[in-house]
N, C-alpha and C positions, 0 to 999 in steps of 0.2 A: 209581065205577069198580069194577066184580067181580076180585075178586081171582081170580087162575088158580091159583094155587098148588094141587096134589091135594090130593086126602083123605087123607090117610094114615091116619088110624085107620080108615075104611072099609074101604079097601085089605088090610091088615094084618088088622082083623078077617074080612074075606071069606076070607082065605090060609088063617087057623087055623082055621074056622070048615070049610072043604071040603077042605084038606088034612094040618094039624097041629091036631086036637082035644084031642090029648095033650098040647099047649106054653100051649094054651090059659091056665092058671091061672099060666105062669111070666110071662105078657106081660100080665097084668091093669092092674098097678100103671103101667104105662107107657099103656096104651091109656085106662085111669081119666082121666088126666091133659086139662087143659084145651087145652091146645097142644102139639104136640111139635116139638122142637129137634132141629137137625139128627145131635148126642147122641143124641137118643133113637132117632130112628129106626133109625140105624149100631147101637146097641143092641138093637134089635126083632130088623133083619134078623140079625143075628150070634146072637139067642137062636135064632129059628126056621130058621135054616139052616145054619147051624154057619159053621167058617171056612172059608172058598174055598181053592184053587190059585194059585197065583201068575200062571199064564195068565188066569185068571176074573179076579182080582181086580185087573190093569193094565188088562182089557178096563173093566171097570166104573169104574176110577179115571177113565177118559178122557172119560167121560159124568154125572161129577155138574156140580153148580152148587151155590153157593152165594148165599145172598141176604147185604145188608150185616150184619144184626144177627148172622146165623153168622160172617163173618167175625170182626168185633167178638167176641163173644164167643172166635174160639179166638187172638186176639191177648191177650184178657184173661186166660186161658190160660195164655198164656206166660208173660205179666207176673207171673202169681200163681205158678209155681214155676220162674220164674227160667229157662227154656228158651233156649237159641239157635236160631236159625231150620235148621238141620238135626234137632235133639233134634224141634223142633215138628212137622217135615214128617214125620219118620218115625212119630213118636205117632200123628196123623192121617192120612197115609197119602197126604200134597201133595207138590207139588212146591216144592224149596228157592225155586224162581224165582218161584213162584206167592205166598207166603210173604213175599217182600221186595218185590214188586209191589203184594201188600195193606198190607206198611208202610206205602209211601211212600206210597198214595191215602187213607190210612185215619188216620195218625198225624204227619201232617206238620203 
């Protein structure tokens, strides 16, 4: 089965490549890398476009996804510096509801 998931280093490379040739050298070390994590990407986008408005950035909260292993990973997250599931949602930028929802399917 083909996985659908995008390119994201294509992607990302094409942005810097026709519109940010100057970010170019900050975003090397991430676009190097073998796979990228839902981390890194949130990382990418925040080097080459700085931080959004409050308006943009609920538009944009309403339209990601995550896959299990993201999950998992920001549950492992948690565990690793001891977070409450509001500390966690505001870090990343979820919903508290969304948060306890992956508990229960995830860690039960």
């Amino acid at each position: 089965m083909k996985n659908n998931q995008p390119n994201y280093k294509n992607i990302y490379s094409d942005i810097l490549t026709k519109k940010f040739p100057h970010k170019r050298k900050e975003c090397e070390v991430l676009l190097n890398m073998d796979s990228l994590s839902f981390l890194h990407i949130i990382q990418l986008n925040t080097i080459i476009f700085g931080t959004s408005d409050n308006q943009t950035e609920n538009f944009n909260q309403k339209h990601r996804s995550y896959r299990k292993s993201d999950i998992l990973k920001i549950l492992e997250y948690q565990k690793k510096y001891n977070l409450n599931n509001i500390q966690l949602a505001n870090h990343f930028k979820l919903s508290r509801n969304s948060v306890t929802k992956w508990k229960k399917m995830f860690l039960v």
